[in-house]
C-alpha positions as CSV (number, residue, x, y, z in Angstrom):
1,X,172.5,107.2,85.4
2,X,173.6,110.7,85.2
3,X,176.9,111.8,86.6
4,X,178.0,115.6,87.1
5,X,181.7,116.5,86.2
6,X,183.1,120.3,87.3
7,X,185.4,121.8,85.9
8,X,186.9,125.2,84.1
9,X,184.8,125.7,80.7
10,X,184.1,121.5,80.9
11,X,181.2,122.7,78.9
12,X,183.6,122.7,75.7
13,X,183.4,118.8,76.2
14,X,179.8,118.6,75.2
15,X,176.9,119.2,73.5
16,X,174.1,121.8,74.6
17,X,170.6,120.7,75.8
18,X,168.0,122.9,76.8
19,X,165.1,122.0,79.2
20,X,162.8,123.4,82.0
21,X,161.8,123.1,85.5
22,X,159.1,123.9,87.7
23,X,158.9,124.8,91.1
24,X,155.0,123.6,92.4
25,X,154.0,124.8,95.6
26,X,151.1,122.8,97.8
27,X,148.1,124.6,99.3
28,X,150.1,126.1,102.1
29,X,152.9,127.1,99.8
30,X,155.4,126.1,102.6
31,X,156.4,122.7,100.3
32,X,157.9,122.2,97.0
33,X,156.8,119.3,94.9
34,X,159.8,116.7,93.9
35,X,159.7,113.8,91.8
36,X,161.9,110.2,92.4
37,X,163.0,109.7,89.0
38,X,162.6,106.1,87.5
39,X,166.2,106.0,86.0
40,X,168.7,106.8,89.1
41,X,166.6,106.9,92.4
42,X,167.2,110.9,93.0
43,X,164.6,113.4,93.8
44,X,164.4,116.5,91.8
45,X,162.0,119.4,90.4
46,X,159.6,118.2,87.4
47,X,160.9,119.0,84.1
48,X,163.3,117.8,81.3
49,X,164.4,118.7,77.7
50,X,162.8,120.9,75.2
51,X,161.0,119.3,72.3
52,X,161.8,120.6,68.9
53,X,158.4,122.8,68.1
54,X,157.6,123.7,71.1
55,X,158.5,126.8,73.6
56,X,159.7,126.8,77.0
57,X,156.1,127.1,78.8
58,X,154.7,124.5,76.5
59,X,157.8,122.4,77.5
60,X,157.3,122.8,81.4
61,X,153.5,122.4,81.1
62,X,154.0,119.4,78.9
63,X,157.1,117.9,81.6
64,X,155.0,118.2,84.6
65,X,151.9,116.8,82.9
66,X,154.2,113.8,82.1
67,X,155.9,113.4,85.4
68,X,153.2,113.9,87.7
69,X,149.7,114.0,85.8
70,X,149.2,117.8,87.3
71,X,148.1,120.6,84.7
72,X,150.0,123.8,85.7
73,X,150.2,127.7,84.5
74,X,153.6,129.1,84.4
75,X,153.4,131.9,86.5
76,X,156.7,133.3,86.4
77,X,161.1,132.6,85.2
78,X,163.0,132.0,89.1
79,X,166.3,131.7,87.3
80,X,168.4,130.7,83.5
81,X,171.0,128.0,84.4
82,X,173.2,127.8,81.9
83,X,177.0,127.6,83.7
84,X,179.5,126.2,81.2
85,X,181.7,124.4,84.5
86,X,179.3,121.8,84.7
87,X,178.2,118.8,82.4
88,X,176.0,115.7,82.8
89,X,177.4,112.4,81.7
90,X,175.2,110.2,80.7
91,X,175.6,106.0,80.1
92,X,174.9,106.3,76.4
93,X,177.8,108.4,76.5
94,X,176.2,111.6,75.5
95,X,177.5,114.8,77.8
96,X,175.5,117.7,78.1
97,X,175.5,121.6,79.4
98,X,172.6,121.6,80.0
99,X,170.4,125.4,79.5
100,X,167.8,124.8,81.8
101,X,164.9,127.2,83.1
102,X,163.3,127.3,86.2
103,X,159.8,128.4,86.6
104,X,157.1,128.9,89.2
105,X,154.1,127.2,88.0
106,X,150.3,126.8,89.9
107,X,148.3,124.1,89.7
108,X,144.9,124.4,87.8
109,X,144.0,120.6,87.7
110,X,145.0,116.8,86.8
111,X,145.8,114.5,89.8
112,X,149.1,113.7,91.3
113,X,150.4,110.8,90.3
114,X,153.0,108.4,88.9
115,X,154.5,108.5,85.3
116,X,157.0,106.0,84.1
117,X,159.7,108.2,84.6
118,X,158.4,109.1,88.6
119,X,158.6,106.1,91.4
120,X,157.4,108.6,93.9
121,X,156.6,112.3,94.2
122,X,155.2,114.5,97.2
123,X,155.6,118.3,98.3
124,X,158.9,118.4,101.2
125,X,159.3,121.4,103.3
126,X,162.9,122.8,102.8
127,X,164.4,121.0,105.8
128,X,163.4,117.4,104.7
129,X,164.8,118.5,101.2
130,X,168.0,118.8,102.8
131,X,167.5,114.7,104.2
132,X,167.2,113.5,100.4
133,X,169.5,112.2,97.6
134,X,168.6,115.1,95.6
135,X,169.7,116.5,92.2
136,X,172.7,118.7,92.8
137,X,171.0,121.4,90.3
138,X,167.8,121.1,91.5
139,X,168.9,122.0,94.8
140,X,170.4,125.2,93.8
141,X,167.2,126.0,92.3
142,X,165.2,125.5,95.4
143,X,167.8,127.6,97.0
144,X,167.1,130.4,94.6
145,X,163.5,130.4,94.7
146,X,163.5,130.8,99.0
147,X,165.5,133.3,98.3
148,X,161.8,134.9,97.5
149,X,163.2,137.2,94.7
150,X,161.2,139.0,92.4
151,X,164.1,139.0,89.4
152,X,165.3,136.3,87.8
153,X,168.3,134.5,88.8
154,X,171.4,134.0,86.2
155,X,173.4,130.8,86.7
């Protein structure tokens, strides 16, 4: 299971990982679609880490094809997290700062559905987000994207 550690430049402490996530809306675009992850019970955006070979979009298209069976078009960047106070500690023992990107993606086909990494996913209005064990980055990144900004955040 992942834990988060704060701290002044903790990101010294670890190794860099870079990855993407997508913000999905639903047909009234008044939800966000989150995925349960398999691995610690918490509810985030779809996305992950970066596959050698392949570019960001690729990696968010691919990421949300795997999590959730939905094919999606990146349609815009909502933010670049990159801050060097936080890293993820994982039980392996590996400790990341994570560079992550956040995009707004539409759907264009597939079905929603379960992946082995996903024991549940749905879209949650805002407010309900605020009622689930979410992923504390995730939630900053919903947070930026009802800010309803045309630029791209920098985190």
């Amino acid at each position: 299971m992942a834990q988060y550690a704060y701290g002044d430049r903790i990101g010294r402490t670890a190794q860099i990982k870079l990855g993407c996530a997508a913000i999905i809306l639903d047909d009234t675009h008044r939800k966000i679609l989150l995925t349960r992850r398999t691995d610690n019970g918490r509810w985030c955006l779809p996305g992950g880490a970066m596959d050698p070979g392949e570019s960001l979009e690729e990696c968010c298209i691919r990421e949300v094809w795997e999590e959730t069976g939905l094919v999606v078009r990146v349609v815009r960047l909502i933010g670049i997290y990159s801050t060097p106070h936080r890293v993820t500690s994982y039980a392996d023992g590996n400790r990341w700062q994570t560079v992550s990107v956040n995009f707004l993606a539409e759907r264009t086909g597939g079905t929603l559905g379960l992946s082995n990494e996903t024991t549940e996913v749905g879209f949650f209005a805002p407010a309900a987000m605020a009622t689930l064990d979410m992923i504390d980055p995730h939630m900053e990144r919903v947070s930026d994207f009802l800010v309803g900004q045309d630029t791209a955040f920098f985190r």
